[in-house]
Legacy VTK file of the C-alpha trace (Angstrom):
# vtk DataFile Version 3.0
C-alpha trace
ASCII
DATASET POLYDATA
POINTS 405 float
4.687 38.896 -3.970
6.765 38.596 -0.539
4.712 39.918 2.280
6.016 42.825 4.516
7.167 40.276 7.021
8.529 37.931 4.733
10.779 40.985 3.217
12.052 41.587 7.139
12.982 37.972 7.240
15.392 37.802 3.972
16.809 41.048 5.075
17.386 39.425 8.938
18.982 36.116 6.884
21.058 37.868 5.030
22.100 40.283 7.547
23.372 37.149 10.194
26.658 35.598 9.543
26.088 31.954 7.700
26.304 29.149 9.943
28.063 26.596 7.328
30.611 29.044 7.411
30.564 29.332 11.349
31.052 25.696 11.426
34.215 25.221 9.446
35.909 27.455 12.221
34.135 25.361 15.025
36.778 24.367 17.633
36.183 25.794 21.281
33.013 26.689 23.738
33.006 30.015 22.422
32.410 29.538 18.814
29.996 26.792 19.690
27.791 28.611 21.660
28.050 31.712 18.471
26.664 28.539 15.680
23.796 27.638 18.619
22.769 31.155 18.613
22.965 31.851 14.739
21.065 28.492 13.695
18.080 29.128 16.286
17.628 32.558 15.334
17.307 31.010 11.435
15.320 27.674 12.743
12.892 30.462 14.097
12.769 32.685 11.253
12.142 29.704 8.770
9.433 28.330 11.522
7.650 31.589 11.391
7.301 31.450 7.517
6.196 27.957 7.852
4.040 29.433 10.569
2.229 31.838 8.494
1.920 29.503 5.429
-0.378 27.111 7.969
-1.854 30.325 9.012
-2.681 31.675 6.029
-3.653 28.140 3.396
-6.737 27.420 1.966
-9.196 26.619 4.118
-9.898 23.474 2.238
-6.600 22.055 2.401
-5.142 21.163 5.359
-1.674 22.396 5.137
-0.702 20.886 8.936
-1.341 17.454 8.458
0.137 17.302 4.986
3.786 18.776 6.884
3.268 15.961 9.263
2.556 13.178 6.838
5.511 14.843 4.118
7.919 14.606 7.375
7.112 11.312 7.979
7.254 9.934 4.090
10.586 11.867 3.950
12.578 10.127 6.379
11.341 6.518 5.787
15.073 5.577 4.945
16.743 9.022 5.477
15.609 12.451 6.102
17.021 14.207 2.823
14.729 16.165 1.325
13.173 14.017 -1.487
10.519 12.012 -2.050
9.665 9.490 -5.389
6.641 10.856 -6.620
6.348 8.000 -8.958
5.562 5.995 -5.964
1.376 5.647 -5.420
2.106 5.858 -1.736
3.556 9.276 -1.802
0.472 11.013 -4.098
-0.836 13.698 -2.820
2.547 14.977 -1.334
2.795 17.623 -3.974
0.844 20.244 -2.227
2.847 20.840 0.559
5.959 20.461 -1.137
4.761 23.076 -3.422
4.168 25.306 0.096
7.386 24.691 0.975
9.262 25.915 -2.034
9.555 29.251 -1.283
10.824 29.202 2.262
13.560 26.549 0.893
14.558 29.620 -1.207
14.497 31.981 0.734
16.778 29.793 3.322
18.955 28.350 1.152
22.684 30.110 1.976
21.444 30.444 5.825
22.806 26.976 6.197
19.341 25.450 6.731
18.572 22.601 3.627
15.771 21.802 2.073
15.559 18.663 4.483
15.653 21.056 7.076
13.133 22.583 5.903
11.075 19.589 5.705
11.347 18.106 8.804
10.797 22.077 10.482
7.578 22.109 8.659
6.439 18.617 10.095
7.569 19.481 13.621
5.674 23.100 13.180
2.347 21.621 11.874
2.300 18.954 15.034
2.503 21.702 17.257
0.248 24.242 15.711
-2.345 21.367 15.914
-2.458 20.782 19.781
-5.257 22.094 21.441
-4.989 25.864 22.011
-3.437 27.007 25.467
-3.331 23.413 26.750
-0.447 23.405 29.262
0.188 19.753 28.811
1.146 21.097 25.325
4.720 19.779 23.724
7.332 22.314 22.069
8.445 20.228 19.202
11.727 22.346 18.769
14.168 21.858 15.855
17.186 19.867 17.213
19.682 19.456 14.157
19.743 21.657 10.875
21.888 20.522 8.067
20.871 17.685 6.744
22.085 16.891 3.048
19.642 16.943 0.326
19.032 13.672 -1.548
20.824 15.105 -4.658
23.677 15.979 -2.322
24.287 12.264 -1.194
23.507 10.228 -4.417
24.939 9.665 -8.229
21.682 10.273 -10.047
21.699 6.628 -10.897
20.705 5.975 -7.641
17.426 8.066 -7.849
14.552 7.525 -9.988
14.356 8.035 -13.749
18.247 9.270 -13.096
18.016 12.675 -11.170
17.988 12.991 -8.064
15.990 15.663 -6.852
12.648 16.683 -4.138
10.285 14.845 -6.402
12.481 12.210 -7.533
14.531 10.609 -4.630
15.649 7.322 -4.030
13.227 4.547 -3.874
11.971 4.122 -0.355
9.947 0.987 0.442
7.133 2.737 2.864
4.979 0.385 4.739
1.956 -1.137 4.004
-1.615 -0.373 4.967
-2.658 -3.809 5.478
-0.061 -4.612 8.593
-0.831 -6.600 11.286
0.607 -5.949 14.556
4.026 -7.821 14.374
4.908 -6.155 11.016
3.631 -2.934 12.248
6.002 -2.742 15.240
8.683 -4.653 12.828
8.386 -2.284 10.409
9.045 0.530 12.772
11.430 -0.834 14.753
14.153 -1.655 11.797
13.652 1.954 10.365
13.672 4.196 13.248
14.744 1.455 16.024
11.183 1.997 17.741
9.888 0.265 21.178
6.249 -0.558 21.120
5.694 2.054 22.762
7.136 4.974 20.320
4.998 3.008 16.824
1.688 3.302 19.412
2.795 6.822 19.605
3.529 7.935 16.168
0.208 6.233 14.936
-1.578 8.756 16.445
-0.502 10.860 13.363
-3.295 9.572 11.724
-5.735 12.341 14.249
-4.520 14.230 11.466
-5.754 14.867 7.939
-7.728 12.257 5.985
-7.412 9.900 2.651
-8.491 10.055 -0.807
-9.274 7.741 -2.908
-7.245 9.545 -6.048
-4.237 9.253 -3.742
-4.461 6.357 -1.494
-7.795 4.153 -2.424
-9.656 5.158 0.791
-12.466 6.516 1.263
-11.478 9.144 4.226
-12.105 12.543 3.546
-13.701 13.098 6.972
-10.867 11.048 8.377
-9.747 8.877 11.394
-11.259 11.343 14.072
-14.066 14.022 14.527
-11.560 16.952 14.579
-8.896 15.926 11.303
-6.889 19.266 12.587
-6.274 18.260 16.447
-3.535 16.577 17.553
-4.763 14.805 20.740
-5.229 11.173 21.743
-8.892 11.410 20.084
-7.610 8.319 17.539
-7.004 5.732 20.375
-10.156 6.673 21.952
-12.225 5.177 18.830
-10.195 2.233 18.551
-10.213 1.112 22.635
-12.887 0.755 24.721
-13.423 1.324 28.547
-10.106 1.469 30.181
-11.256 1.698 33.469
-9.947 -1.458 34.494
-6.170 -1.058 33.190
-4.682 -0.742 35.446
-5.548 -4.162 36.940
-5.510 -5.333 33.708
-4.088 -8.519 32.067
-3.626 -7.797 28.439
-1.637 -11.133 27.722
-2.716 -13.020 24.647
-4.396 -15.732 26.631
-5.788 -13.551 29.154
-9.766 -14.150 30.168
-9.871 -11.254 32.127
-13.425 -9.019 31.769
-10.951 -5.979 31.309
-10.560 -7.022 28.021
-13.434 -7.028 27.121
-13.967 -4.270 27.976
-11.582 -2.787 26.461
-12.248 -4.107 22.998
-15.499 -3.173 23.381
-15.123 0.073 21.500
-17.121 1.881 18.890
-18.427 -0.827 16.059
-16.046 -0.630 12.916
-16.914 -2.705 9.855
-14.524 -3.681 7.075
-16.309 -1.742 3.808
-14.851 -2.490 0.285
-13.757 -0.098 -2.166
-14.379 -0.317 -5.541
-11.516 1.961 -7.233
-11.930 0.336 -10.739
-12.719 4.003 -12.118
-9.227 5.247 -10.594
-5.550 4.322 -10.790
-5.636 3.459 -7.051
-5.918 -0.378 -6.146
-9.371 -1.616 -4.743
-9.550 -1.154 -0.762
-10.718 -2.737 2.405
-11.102 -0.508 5.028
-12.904 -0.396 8.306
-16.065 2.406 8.646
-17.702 3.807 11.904
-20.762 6.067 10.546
-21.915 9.146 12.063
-24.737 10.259 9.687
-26.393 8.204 6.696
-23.784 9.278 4.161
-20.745 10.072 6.171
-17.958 7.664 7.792
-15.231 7.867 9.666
-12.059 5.264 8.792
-9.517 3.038 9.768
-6.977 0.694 7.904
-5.898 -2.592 9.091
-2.621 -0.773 10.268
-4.596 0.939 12.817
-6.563 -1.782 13.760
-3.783 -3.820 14.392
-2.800 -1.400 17.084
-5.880 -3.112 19.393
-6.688 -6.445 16.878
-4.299 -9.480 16.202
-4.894 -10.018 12.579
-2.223 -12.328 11.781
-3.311 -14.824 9.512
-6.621 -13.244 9.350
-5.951 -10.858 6.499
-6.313 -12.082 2.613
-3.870 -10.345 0.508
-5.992 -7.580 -0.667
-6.319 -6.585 3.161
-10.089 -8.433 3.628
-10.554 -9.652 7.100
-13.029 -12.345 6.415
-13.023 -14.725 9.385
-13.607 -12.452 12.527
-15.162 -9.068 13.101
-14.437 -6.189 15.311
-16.174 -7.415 18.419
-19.340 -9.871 19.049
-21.132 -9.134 22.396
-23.635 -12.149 21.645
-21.841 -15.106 20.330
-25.220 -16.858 19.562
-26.208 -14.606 17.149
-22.785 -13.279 15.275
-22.153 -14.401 12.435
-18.309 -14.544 12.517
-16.286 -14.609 16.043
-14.952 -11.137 17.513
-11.166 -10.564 16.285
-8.461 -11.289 19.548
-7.120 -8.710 20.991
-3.503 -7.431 19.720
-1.570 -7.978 23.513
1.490 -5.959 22.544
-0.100 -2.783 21.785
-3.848 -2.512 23.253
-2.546 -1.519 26.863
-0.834 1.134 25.233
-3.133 2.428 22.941
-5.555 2.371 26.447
-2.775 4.626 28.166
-2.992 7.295 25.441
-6.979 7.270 25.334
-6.935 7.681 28.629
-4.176 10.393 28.863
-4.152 13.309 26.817
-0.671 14.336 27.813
1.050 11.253 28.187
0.458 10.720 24.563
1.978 14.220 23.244
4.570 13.430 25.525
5.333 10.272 23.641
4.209 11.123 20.460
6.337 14.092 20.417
9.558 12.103 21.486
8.955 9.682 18.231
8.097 12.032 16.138
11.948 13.994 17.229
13.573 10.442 17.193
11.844 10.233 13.669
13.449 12.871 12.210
16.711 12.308 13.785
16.749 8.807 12.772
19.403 7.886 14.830
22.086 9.848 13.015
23.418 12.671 14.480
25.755 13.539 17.925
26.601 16.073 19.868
30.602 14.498 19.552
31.337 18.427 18.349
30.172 20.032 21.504
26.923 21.205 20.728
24.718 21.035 23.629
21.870 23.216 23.471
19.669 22.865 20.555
19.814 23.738 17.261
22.493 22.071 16.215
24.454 21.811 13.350
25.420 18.287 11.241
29.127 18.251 10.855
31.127 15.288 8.632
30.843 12.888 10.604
27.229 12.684 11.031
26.424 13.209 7.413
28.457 10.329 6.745
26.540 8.093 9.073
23.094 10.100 7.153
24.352 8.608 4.324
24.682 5.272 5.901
21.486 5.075 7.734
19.521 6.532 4.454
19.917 2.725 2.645
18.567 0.950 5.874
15.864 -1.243 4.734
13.775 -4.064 6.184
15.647 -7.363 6.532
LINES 1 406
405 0 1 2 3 4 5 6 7 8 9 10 11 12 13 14 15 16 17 18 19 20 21 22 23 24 25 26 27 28 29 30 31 32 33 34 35 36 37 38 39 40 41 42 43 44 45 46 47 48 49 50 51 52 53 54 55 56 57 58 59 60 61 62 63 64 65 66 67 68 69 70 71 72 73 74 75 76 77 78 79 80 81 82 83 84 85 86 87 88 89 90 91 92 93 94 95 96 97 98 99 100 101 102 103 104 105 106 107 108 109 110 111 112 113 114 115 116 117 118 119 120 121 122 123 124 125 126 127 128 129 130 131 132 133 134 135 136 137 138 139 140 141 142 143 144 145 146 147 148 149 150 151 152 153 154 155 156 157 158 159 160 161 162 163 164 165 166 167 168 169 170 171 172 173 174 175 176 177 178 179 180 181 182 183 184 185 186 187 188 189 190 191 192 193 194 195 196 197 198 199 200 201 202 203 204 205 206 207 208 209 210 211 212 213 214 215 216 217 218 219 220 221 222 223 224 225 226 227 228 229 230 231 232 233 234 235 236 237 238 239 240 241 242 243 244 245 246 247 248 249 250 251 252 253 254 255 256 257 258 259 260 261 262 263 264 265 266 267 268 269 270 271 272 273 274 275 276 277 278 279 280 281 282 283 284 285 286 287 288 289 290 291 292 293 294 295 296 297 298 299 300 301 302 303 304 305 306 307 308 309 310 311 312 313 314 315 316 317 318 319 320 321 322 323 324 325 326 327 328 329 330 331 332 333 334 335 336 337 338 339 340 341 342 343 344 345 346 347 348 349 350 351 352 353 354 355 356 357 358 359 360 361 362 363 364 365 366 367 368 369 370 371 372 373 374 375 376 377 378 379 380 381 382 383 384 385 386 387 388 389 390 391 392 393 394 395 396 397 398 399 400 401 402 403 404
């Protein structure tokens, strides 16, 4: 059953005039401005039911982190709506695609996609997430609405098991756990045309939520961080060490400098193996920090490599067998400490050490993210929300079959 406020907002969709239909007349200031104003009041309508779904979700499941982890899955390779749920990497994904269903109905002729929907939901549980009142807090508005679904864009050849639709979309090659830094910025880089700076920034996703074995082989249910439902800069701060000294601070590869040191010399992660053998999922190495006998917090070599240089240091299963995470007392460790990752550990130092500076950023990424580089405002729209016209969801289609060279 609809609640009373969910009833107000059908009758409110209904009652505005529908923004596809706006568009088609689209051709002076006037007009424009009439779409803006039609497609935020439905952007805010839709982001108050996502709103209350948050609001209102199990206690148990954490509904905000899985809209931030389904946004990002999504538009590895396109925003559009659809996600292979053959693929291991996406288990897990049902449950707040399931949450989503019914305010993808209830939008559907208001000229807002299921896409839309998506990437509203992803945006709305990053900012329901930041700290409470902070004024260093980011808006993460909706900038375009219209996106095509995946079944919209495709011949159901082109999707798996020949239909296209939110479970089974296109194949999307999402990247591994077990990069080391150059991949990791590669990786990011080719699909979203990231600086170092914005894949520092979205990694900080990973505050958010945990892993399960049954879905992804880890062994993360506390997760990365203390608090798994706060957005804040929490995840660099267990990965860097002091950063007192950065700002003097030579971070090159062959750098001596004691700021380096002392900047590696963070809390003590060790790489733990896990035996899935009893599960579908493959067997694991991840890194633990433990804050009681029989709990752990977790990292995978993807976020290590943010701070670590692991090239040529990983086996193929992810086991980092030749260095450790840091050695204070050469003499007496067993393996040397693991060098320092020089393109990313000054930044990772910036966001520990700056709360705001890494919304900031974050929140930029996350936007280009879910823009993914194909939209314009060549129509005249100037003020956000705006809507995708031809031209734009031709380019979609375009950048949705961008893969890694």
């Amino acid at each position: 059953l609809l609640s009373c406020r969910s009833k107000m907002t059908m009758k409110f969709n209904f009652a505005i005039l529908t923004i596809s239909a706006i568009s088609a007349a689209a051709n002076n200031d006037g007009v424009q401005k009439l779409i803006t104003d039609k497609a935020a009041q439905v952007v805010a309508a839709a982001r108050t039911e996502i709103s209350n779904i948050i609001d209102n979700q199990n206690p148990d499941v954490n509904l905000a982190a899985k809209f931030v982890r389904l946004g990002f899955h999504d538009c590895v390779g396109g925003c559009d709506g659809c996600v292979d749920m053959t693929n291991g990497d996406n288990a897990g994904l049902d449950v707040p695609i399931e949450a989503l269903e019914p305010v993808v109905d209830m939008f559907a002729h208001s000229g807002v996609t299921r896409a839309d929907i998506w990437v509203l939901a992803g945006l709305e549980g990053s900012f329901t997430t930041q700290a409470f009142g902070d004024p260093e807090n980011r808006d993460f508005e909706m900038e375009w609405i219209g996106r095509p679904n995946c079944e919209d864009l495709n011949k159901a050849t082109d999707c798996v098991e020949d239909s296209c639709s939110q479970i089974r979309g296109p194949h999307r090659e999402l990247p591994s756990p077990n990069l080391d830094t150059h991949d990791l910025l590669e990786f990011f880089s080719n699909e979203f045309g990231f600086s170092d700076r914005d894949t520092v920034a979205i990694m900080g996703a990973h505050s958010l939520g945990g892993l399960k074995r049954e879905n992804s082989g880890y062994d993360g249910t506390n997760g990365w961080v203390v608090n798994t439902r706060l957005l804040a800069n929490q995840y660099y701060g267990s990965i860097v060490g002091s950063t007192a000294a950065l700002k003097n601070c030579d971070v090159s590869a062959d750098s001596t400098e004691d700021c380096v040191s002392e900047l590696k010399d963070a809390n003590k992660w060790e790489q733990v193996f896990i035996d899935n053998s009893d599960l579908s999922t493959p067997n694991r190495w991840e890194w633990e920090r433990s804050f009681s006998l029989d709990s752990h917090f977790v990292m995978i070599n993807s976020d290590i490599a943010l701070v670590r240089n692991l090239t040529g240091l990983m086996d193929t299963d992810g086991r980092v067998s030749t260095c450790q995470w840091k050695c204070n007392r050469p003499v007496r460790c067993g393996k040397p400490a693991c060098p320092h990752a020089p393109e990313t550990i000054s930044i990772a130092a910036e966001f520990a050490s700056d709360n705001g500076l890494f919304l900031e950023e974050f929140e930029s990424a996350f936007k280009a993210m879910v823009a993914h580089g194909q939209y314009d405002t060549s129509a005249g729209c100037t003020s956000p929300p705006c809507t995708v016209g031809a031209k734009a969801r031709r380019n979609f289609k375009a950048a949705q079959y961008l893969r890694i060279s």
